[in-house]
Structure formats: C-alpha cells, structure tokens
DSSP file (Angstrom, degrees, kcal/mol; ACC not computed):
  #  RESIDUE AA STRUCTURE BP1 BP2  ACC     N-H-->O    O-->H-N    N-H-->O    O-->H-N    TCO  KAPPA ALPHA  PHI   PSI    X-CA   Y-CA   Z-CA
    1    1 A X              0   0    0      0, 0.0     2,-0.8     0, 0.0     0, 0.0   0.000 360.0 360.0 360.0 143.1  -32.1   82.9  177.6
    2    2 A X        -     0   0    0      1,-0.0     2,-0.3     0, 0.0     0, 0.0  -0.810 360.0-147.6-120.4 121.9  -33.2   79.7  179.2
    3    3 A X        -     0   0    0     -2,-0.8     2,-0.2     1,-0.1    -1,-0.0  -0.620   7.1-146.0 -88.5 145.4  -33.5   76.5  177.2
    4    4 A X        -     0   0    0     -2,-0.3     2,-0.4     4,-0.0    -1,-0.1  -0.445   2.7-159.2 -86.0 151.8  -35.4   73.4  177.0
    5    5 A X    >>  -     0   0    0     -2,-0.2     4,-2.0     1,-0.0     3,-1.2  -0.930  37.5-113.7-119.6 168.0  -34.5   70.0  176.1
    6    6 A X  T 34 S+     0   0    0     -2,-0.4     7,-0.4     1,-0.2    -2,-0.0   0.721 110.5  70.4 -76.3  -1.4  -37.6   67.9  175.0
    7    7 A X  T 34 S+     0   0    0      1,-0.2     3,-0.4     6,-0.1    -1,-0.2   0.543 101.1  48.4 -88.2 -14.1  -37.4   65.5  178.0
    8    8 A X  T <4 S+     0   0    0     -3,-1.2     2,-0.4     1,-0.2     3,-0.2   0.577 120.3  39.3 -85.3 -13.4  -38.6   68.6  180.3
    9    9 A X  S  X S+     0   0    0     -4,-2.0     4,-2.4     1,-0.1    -1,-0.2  -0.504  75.1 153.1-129.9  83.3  -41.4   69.3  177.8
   10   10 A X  H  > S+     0   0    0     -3,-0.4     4,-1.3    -2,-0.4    -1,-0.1   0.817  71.0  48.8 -50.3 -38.9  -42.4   65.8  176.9
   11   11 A X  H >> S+     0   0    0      2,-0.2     4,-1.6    -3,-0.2     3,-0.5   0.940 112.9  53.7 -76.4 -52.7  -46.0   66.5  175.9
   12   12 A X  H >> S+     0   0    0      1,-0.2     3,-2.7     2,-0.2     4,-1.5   0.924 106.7  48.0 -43.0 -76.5  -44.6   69.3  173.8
   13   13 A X  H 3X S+     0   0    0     -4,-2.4     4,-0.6    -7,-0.4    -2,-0.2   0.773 112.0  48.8 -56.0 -23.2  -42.4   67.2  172.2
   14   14 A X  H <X S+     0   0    0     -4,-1.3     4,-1.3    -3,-0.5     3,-0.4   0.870 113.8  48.6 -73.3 -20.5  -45.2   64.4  171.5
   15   15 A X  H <X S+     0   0    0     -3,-2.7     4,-4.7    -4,-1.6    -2,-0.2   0.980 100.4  58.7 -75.3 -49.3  -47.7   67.1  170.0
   16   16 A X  H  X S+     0   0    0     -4,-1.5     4,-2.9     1,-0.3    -1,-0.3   0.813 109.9  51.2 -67.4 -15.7  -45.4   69.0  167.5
   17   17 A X  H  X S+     0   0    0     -4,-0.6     4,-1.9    -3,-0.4    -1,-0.3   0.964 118.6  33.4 -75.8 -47.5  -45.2   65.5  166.1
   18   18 A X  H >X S+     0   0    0     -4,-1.3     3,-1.0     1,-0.2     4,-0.8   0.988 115.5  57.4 -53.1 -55.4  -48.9   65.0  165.9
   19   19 A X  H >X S+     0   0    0     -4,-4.7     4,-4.1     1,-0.3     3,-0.6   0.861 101.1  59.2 -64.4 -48.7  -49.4   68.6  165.2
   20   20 A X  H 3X S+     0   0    0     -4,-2.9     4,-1.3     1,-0.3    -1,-0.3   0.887 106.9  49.3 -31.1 -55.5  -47.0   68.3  161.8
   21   21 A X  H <X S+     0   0    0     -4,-1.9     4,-0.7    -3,-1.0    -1,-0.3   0.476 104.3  56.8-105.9  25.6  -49.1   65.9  160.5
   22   22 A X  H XX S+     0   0    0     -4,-0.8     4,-1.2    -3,-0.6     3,-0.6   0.746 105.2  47.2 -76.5 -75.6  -52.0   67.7  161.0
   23   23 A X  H 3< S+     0   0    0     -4,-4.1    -2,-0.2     1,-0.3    -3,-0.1   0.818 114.2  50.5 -37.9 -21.5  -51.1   70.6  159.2
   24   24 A X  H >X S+     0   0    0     -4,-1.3     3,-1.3    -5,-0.2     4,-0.5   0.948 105.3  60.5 -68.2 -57.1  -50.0   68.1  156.5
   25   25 A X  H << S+     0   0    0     -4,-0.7    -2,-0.2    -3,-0.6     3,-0.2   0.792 123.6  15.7 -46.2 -50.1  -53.6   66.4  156.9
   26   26 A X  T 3< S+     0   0    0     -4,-1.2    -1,-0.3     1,-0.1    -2,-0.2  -0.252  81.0 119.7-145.5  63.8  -55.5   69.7  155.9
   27   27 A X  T <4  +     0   0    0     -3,-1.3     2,-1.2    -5,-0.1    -2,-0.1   0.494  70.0  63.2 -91.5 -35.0  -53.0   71.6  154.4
   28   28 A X  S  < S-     0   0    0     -4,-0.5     2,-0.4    -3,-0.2    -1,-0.1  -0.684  86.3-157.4 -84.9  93.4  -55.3   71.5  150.8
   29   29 A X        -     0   0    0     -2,-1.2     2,-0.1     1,-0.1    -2,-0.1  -0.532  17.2-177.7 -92.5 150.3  -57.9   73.3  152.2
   30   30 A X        -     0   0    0     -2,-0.4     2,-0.3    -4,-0.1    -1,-0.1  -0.430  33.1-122.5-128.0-170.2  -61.3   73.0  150.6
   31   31 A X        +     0   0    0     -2,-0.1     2,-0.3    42,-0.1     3,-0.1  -0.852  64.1 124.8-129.5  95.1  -64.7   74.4  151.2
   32   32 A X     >  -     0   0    0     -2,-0.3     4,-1.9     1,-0.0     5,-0.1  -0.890  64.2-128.5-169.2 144.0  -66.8   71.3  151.8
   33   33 A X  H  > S+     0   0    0     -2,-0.3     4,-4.1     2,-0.1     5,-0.1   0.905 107.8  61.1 -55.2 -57.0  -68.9   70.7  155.0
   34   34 A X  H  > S+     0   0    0      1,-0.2     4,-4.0     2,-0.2     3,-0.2   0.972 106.6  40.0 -61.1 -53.5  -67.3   67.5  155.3
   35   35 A X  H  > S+     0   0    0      1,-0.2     4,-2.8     2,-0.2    -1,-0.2   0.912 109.9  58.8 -61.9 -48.1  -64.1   68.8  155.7
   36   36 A X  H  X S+     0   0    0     -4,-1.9     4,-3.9     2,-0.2    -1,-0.2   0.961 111.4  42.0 -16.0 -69.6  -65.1   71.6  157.8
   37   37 A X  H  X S+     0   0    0     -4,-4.1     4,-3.5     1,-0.2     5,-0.2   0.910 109.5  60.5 -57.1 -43.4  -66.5   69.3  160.2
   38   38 A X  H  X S+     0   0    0     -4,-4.0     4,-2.1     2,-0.2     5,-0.3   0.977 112.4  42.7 -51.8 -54.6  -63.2   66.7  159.8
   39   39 A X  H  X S+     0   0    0     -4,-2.8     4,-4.1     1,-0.2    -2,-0.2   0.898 110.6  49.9 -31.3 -70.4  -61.3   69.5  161.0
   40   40 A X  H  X S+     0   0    0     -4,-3.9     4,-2.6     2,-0.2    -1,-0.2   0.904 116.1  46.7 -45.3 -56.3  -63.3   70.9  163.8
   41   41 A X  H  X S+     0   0    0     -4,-3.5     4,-1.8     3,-0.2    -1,-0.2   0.717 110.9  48.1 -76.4 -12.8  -63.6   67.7  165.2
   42   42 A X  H  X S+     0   0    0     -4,-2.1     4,-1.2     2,-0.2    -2,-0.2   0.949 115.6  43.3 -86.0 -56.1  -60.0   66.6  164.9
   43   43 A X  H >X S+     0   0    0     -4,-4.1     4,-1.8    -5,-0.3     3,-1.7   0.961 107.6  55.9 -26.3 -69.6  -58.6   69.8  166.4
   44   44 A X  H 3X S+     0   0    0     -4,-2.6     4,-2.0     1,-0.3    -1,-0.3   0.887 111.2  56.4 -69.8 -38.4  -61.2   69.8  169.2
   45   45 A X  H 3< S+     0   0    0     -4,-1.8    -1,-0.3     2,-0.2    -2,-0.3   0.628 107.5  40.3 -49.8 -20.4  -59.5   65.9  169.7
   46   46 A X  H XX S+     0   0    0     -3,-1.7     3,-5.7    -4,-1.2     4,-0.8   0.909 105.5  69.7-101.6 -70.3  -56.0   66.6  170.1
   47   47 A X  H >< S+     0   0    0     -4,-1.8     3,-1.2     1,-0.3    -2,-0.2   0.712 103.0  43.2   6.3 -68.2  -57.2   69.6  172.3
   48   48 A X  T 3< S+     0   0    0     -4,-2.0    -1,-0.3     1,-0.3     3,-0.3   0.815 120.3  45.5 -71.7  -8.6  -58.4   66.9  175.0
   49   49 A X  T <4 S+     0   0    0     -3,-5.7    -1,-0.3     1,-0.3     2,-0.2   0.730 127.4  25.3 -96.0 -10.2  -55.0   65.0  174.4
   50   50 A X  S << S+     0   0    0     -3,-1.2    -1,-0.3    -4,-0.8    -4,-0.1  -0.942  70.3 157.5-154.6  76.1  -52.8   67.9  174.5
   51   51 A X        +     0   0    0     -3,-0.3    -3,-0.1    -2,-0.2    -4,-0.1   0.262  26.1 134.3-112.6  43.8  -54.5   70.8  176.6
   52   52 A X     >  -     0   0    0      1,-0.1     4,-1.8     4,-0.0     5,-0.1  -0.419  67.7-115.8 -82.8-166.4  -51.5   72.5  177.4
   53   53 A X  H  > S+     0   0    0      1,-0.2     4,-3.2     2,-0.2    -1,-0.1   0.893 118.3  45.6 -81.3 -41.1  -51.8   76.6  176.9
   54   54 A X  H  > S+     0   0    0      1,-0.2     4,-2.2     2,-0.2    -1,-0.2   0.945 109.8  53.0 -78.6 -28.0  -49.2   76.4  174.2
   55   55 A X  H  4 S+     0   0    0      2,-0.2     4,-0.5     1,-0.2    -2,-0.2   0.891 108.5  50.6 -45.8 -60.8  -50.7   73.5  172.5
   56   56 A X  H >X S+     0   0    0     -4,-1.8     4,-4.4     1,-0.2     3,-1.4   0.923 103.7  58.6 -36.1 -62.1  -54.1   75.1  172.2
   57   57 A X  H 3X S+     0   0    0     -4,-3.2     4,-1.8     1,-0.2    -2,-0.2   0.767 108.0  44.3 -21.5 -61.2  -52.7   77.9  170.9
   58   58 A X  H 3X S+     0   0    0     -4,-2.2     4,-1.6    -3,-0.2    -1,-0.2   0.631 109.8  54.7 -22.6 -43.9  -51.3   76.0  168.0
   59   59 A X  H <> S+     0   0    0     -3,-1.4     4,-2.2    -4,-0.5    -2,-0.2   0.888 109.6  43.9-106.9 -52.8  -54.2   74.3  167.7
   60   60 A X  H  X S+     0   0    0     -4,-4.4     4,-2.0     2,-0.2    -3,-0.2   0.937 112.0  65.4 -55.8 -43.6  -56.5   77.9  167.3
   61   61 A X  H >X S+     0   0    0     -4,-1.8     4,-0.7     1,-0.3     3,-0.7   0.943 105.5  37.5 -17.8 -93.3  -53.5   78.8  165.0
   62   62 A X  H >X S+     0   0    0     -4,-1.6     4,-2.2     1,-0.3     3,-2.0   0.777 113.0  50.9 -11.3 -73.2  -54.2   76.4  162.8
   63   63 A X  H 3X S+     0   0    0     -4,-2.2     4,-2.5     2,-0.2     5,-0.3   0.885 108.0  61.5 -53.8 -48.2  -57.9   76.5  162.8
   64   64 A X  H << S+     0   0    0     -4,-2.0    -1,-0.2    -3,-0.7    -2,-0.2   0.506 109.2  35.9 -45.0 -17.4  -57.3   80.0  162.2
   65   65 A X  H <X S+     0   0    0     -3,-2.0     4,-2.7    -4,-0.7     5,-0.3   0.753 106.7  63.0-103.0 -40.9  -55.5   79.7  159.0
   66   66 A X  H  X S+     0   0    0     -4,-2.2     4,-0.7    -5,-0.3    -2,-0.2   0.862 109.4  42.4 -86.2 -31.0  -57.4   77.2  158.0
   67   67 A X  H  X S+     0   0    0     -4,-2.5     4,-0.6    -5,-0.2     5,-0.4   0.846 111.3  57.3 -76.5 -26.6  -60.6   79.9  158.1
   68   68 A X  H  > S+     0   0    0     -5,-0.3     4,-3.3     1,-0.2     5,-0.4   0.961 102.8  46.5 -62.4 -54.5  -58.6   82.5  156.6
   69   69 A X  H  < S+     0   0    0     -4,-2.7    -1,-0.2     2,-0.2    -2,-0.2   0.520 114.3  59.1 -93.1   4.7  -57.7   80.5  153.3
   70   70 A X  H >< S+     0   0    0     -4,-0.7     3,-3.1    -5,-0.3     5,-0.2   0.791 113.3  37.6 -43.9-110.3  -62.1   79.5  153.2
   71   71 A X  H 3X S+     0   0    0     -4,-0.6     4,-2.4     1,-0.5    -2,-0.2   0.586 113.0  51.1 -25.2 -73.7  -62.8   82.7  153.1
   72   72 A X  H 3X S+     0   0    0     -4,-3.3     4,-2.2    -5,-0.4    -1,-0.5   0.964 113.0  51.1 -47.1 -33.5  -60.1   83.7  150.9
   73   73 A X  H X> S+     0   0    0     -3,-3.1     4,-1.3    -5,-0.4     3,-0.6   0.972 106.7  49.9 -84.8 -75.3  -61.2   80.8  148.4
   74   74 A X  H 3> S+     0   0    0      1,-0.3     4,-2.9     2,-0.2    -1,-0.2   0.851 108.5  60.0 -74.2 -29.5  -64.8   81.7  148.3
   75   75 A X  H 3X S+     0   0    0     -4,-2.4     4,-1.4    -5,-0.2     3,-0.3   0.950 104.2  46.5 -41.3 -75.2  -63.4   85.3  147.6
   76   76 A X  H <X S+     0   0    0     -4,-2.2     4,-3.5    -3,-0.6     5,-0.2   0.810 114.9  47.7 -29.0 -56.3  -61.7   84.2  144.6
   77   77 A X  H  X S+     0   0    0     -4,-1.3     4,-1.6    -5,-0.3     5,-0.2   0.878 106.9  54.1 -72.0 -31.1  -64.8   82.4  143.4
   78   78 A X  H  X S+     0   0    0     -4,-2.9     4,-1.6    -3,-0.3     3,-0.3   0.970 112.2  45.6 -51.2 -67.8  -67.0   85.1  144.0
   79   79 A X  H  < S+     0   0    0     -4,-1.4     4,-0.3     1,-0.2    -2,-0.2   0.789 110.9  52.9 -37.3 -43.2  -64.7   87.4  141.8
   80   80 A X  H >< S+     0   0    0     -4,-3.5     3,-2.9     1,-0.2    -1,-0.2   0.995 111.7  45.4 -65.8 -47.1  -64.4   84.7  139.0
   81   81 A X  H 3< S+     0   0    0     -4,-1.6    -1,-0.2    -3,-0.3    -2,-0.2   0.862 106.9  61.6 -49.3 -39.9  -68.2   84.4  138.8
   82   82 A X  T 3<        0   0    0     -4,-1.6    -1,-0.2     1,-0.3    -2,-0.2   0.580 360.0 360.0 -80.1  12.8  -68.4   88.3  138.8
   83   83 A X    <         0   0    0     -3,-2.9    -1,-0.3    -4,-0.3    -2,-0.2   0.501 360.0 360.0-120.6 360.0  -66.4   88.5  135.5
C-alpha cells in the first residue's frame, strides 16, 4: 500500500485544516436562507482555493450532508405540526 507524507500532498494537508473548521462552522445546521446562502457561498470559495478532485469531493460531501440534515429537519417539523 503506498503512503503519503503531507509534504507530497501539501494542498491536501492545508485544506483538511480549512476543511475541519468548516464542518465546525456549519455543523448546527439550520433552515434559514441566510445560512443556506453562507454555506453555498463559502464552499463554492474554498472550491476556487482548493480545486483538487479530492478536495471537491469533500467539499460536495459536506454540502451533501449539510442538505440531508435540511431536509431531515423540516421533516421533523412537518410531523410535529401534523400531531
């Protein structure tokens, strides 16, 4: 199995730092416009600072979860309303 050290994947090793405290950053995730938008636009910024494949990746991760637990959360509210 062939290993890295982080001085052949520098830009990897700068992201995952960034990337941590992203996830930190909108780790409560709300259902708000604003936040939406904060998101979207912050992602789509480390995107242009970071575009390597795996970085992106990450980066849809993210975004991905972060639409998943919306969506789960207006679920929940639907349900409470409906009782």
């Amino acid at each position: 199995m062939a290993s890295v050290n982080a001085s052949d994947i520098p830009e990897i090793q700068q992201f995952m730092g960034v990337f941590w405290n992203t996830i930190k950053k909108f780790y409560g995730v709300e259902i708000t416009e604003e936040y939406s938008a904060e998101v979207i636009d912050y992602l789509d910024t480390l995107h242009k600072q970071f575009p390597d494949p795996l970085c992106k990746e990450l980066l849809l991760g993210l975004h991905r979860y972060i639409e998943s637990e919306q969506r789960a959360q207006i679920m929940r509210r639907k349900e409470v309303n409906y009782e």
